[in-house]
C-alpha positions as CSV (number, residue, x, y, z in Angstrom):
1,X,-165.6,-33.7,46.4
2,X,-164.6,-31.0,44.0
3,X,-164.8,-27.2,44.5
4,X,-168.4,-25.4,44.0
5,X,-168.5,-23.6,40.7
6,X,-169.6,-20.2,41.2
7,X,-171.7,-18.2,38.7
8,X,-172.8,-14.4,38.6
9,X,-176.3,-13.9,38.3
10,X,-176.6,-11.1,36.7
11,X,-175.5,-13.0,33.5
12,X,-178.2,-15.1,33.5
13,X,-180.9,-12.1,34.1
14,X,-178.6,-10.3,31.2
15,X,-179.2,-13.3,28.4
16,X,-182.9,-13.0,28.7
17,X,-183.2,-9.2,28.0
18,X,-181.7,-9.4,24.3
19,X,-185.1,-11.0,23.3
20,X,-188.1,-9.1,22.0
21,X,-188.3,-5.5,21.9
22,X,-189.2,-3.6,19.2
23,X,-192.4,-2.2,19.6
24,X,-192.2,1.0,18.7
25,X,-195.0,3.8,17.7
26,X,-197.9,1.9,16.1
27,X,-199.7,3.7,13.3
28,X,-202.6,2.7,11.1
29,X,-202.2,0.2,8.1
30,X,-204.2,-2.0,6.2
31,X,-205.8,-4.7,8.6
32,X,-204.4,-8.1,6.7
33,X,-207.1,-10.1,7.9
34,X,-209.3,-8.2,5.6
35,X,-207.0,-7.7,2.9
36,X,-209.5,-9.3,0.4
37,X,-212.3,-7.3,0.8
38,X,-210.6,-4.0,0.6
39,X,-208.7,-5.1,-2.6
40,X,-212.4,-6.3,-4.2
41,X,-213.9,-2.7,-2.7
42,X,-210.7,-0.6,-3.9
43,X,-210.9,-2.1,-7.5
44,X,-214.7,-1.4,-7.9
45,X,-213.9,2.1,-7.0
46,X,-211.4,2.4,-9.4
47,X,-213.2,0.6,-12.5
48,X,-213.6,3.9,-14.2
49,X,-210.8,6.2,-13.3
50,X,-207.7,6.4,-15.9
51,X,-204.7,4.2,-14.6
52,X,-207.0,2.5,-12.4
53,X,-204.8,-0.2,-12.2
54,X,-201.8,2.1,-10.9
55,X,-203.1,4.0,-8.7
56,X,-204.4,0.3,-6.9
57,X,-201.2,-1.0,-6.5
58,X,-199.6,2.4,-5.2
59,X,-202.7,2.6,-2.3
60,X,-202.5,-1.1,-1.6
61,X,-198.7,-0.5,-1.1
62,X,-199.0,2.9,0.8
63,X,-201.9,1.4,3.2
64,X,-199.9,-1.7,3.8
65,X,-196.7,-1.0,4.3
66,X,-196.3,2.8,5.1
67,X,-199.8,4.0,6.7
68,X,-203.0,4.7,5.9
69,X,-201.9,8.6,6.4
70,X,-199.4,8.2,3.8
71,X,-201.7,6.8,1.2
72,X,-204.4,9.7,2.3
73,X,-201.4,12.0,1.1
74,X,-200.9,10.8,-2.3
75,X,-204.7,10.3,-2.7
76,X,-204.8,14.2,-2.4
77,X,-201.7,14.5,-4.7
78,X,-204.1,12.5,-6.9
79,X,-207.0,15.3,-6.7
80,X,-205.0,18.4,-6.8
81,X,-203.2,16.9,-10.1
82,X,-206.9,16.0,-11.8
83,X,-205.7,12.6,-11.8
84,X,-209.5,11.5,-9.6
85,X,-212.0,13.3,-8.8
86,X,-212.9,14.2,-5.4
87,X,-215.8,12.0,-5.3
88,X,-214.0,8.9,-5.8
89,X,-211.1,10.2,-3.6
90,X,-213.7,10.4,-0.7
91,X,-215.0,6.7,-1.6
92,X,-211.3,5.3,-1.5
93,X,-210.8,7.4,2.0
94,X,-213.7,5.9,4.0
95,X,-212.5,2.3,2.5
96,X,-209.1,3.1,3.7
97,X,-210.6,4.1,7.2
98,X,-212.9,1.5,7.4
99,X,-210.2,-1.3,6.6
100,X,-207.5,-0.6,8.6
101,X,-206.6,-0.7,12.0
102,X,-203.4,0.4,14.5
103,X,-200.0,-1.5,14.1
């Protein structure tokens, strides 16, 4: 009979913590799942504003991948330049609230 191999086990508690993670501090974005509806809603809103099609794809971007805060910051860029009015600016807001969620 040959000698019993010892282990430490520690190392096998140690392998299992190098998974997962991440985390981190979740913030509000663009809820994906309804991705659809807030790019049909955004692009009504913007029918009639000039570069319509730019400012869409900067919001979509900001909400997405930045935050929704970030995209509120360059949507009041957008009003204190004269580039949209305040009206619409408010519109795009509560779509922006209403279409996003924390992660």
């Amino acid at each position: 009979m040959g000698r019993r191999r010892r282990f430490n086990p520690n190392k096998r508690r140690q392998r299992h913590h190098r998974h997962g993670g991440g985390g981190g501090p979740k913030t509000r974005k663009l809820h994906m799942g309804r991705a659809e509806s807030f790019e049909y809603y955004l692009k009504k809103a913007l029918e009639d504003v000039e570069a319509g099609g730019i400012i869409f794809g900067n919001l979509y971007s900001k909400a997405t991948n930045l935050g929704v805060d970030e995209a509120q910051e360059y949507l009041d860029r957008l009003v204190e330049d004269g580039n949209m009015d305040k009206d619409k600016a408010r519109a795009v807001s509560d779509l922006m609230k209403r279409f996003s969620k924390f992660r």
